[in-house]
N, C-alpha and C positions, 0 to 999 in steps of 0.2 A: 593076386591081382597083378595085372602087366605092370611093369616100373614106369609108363607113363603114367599111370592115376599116383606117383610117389609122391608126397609133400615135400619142397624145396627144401633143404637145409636137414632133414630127417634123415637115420643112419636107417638102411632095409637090410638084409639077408638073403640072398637069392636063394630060391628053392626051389627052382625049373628052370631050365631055357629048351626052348623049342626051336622046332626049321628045322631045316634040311640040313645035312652031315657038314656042307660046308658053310653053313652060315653059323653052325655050332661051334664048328674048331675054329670060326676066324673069332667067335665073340670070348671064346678062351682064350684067346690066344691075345686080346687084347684086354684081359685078366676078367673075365664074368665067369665065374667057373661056381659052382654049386655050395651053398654053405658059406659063400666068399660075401662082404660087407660090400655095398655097395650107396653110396652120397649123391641126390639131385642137387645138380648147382644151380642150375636155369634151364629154362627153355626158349630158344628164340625160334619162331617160326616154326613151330612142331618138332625143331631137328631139341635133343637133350642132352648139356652136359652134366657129365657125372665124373665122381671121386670115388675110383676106384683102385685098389691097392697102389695110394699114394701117388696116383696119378689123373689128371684131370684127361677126361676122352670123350670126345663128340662122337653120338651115334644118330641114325635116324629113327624117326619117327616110329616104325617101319620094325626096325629091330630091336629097338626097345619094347615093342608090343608081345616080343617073343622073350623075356628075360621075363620070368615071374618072380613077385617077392611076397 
């Protein structure tokens, strides 16, 4: 399921990410990378924060639809 349907506060496990070659290496590159833990903090406005590798990162709506957990 995309990481937007994630429950707040719940740890996932990413086991896909989709797009296109550059939206792939920007969302590794801002630590989503495959196998990797991934934490919903909130969501304001459709855009979602998350805790990932020890780091809190706002994504949108948009590409969190393409992180599968």
């Amino acid at each position: 399921m995309p990481l937007t349907f994630a429950v707040v506060g719940e740890e996932n496990i990413i086991k896909k990410i989709g797009g296109k070659q550059e939206v792939k290496a920007h969302l590794e590159n801002l630590g989503f990378v495959v196998g990797g833990a991934v934490t919903v903090i909130s969501t304001i406005g459709g855009n979602i924060i998350v805790n990932v590798k020890d780091s809190r990162v706002a994504i949108s709506k948009e590409a969190a639809q393409k992180i599968m957990i």
